[in-house]
Structure formats: structure tokens, C-alpha cells
MIKEDREN-52238 format. One line per 5 residues: their letters; for each residue x, y, z of C-alpha. Coordinates in pm, 1 decimal. Each point is the difference from the previous one (the first is absolute). Example, Ala and Ser with C-alpha at 12.3 -4.5 7.8 and 13.67 -1.06 7.14 Angstrom:
<pts>
AS = 1230.0:-450.0:780.0  137.0:344.0:-66.0
</pts>
This chain:
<pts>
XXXXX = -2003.7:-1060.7:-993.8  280.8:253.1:45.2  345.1:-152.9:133.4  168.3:149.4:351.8  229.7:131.3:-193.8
XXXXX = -99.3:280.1:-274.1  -281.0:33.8:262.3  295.3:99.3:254.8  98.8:194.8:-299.6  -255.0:211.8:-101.3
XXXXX = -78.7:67.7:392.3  397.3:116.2:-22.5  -51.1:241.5:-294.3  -280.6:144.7:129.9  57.2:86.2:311.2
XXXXX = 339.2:142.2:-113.1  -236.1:258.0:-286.3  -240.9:53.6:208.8  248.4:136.6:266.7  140.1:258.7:-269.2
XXXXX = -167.9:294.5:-142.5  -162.0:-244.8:-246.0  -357.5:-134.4:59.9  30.9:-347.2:103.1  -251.5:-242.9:226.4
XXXXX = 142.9:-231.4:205.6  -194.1:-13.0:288.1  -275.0:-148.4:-268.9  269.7:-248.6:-113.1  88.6:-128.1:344.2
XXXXX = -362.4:-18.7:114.0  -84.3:-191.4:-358.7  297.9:-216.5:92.8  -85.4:-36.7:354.6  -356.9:-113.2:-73.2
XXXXX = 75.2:-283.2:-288.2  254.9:-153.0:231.8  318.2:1.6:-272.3  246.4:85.9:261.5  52.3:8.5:396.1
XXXXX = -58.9:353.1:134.2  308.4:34.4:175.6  174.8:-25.7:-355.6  -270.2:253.2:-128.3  38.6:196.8:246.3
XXXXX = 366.6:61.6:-3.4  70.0:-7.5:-383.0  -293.8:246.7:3.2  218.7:247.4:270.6  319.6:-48.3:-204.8
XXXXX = -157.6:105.2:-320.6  -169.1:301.7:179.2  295.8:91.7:198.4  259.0:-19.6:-286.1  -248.6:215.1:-180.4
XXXXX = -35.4:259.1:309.3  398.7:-17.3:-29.9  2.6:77.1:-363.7  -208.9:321.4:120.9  252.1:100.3:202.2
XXXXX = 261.2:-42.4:-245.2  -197.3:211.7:-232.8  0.5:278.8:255.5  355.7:0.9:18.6  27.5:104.5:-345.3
XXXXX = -207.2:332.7:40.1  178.3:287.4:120.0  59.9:121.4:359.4  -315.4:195.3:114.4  52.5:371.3:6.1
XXXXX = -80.9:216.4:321.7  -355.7:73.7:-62.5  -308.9:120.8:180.7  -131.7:-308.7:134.3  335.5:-240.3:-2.8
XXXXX = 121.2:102.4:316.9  -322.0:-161.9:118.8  32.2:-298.1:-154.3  313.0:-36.6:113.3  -74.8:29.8:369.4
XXXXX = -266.4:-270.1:-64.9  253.5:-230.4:-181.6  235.9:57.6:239.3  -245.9:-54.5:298.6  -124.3:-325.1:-166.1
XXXXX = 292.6:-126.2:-261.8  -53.6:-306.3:-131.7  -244.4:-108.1:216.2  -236.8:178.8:-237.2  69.2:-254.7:-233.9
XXXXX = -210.4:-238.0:164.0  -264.0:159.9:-169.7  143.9:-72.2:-322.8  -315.9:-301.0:-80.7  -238.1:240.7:-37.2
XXXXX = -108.6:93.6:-350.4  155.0:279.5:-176.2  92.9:174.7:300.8  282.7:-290.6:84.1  155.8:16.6:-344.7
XXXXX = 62.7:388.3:68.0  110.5:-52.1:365.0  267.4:-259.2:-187.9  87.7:282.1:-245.4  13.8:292.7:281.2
XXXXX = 265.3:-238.9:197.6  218.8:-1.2:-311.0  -13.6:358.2:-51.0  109.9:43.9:353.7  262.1:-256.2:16.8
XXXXX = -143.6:-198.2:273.5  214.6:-313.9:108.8  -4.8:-261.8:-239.6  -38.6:-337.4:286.7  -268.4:221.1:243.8
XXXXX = -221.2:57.8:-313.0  25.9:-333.9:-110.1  -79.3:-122.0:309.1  -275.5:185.2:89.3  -156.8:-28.0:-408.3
XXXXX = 14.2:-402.6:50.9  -166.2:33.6:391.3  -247.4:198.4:-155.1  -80.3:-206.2:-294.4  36.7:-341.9:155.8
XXXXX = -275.9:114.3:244.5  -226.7:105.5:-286.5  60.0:-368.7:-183.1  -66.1:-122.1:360.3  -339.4:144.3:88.9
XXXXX = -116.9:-71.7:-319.8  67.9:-382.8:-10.3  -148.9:22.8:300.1  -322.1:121.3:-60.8  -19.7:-185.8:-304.0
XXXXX = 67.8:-288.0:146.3  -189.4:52.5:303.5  -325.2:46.7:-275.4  91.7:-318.4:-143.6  -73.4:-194.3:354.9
XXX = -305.9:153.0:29.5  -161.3:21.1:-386.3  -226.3:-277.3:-42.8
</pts>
């Protein structure tokens, strides 16, 4: 039997790699977790959005260090659309492969530090969310 704790743990460092560029799975983690009962799925659930949020935020950070964009075909575009939307867009920032760029993109453009965090940890939270839900919702109903 795994203890609370490293399982806590390993949900932690997952959710925190799988939230980088690296290939991480916690959604498989928390659902393993949430079905053999080692933990209550509120704690899951927000060690889970920490980890994946802190890792969203080390995205970010990394965009920061890249250089300012230059005036090219196609930036004053995105621009407009990042301006339009901010970092609302990082709501979006759960879904695979596409989140961990919108993370990196908000860096590069120097998007406030407390609105991206914000929205990254909505965004997350209700990914963790609907997921203990539905796994737990299966759980009632599985024979």
C-alpha cells in the first residue's frame, strides 16, 4: 500500500513535469490515485493544480528569457488577438501541447505575472475538477 504522502508526492511532481515542455501524465496519476482511494480528492485535486500551475508558471518564465518579438508579417496579428483576449487565453493552458506554448507565448510577450497565474490555476483546477468527477462519478456506477 502506498502512504498519503509520497502518493501526494509523486501526484506533486507530476503534475508540475507534465505542465512543462517535458512529457509527463498526471491526469493518469490522479485518476490511479483517485480510484485506489490513497487520498481525499479535494487534496488530489488541488496538489494536482499547484503542480500544474507552478509548471504553466515556469513556462512563462521561460518565455521571458527569449527575446522581444520582431515586427514581422503575421505578429501584428497576433498581437491584436493577444491584446483582444490577454490572459484570458490562458485558460486554455490544460490542453496538451498547445497550453505549454500558450504559457511560453505569454512570457515572450510579457503578460502580467498575477492575471496569468490566475487564469493558468482557473484553468487547470477545472481540468483536475472534471476529471475527479467523471472518475468518480464511474466509480458509483461500475459494478
Amino acid at each position: 500500500m502506498v502512504s498519503e504522502f509520497w502518493a501526494v508526492c509523486s501526484l506533486f511532481g507530476s503534475s508540475l513535469l507534465s505542465a512543462t515542455l517535458l512529457p509527463g501524465s498526471s491526469e493518469v496519476l490522479l485518476v490511479t490515485l483517485l480510484l485506489t482511494d490513497v487520498a481525499q480528492p479535494c487534496l488530489l485535486i488541488v496538489v494536482a493544480t499547484v503542480g500544474n500551475s507552478l509548471g504553466g508558471l515556469i513556462n512563462i518564465f521561460i518565455g521571458r528569457l527569449l527575446p522581444q518579438p520582431k515586427q514581422q508579417s503575421g505578429y501584428t496579428v497576433a498581437m491584436r488577438w493577444l491584446q483582444r483576449y490577454g490572459p484570458a487565453a490562458l485558460l486554455f493552458s490544460w490542453v496538451p501541447v498547445i497550453g505549454d506554448l500558450l504559457c511560453v507565448i505569454a512570457g515572450w510577450l510579457r503578460m502580467p505575472w498575477a492575471k496569468s497565474a490566475i487564469f493558468i490555476s482557473v484553468g487547470k483546477a477545472l481540468r483536475y475538477l472534471v476529471l475527479t468527477g467523471i472518475t468518480l462519478q464511474g466509480m458509483v456506477w461500475w459494478p
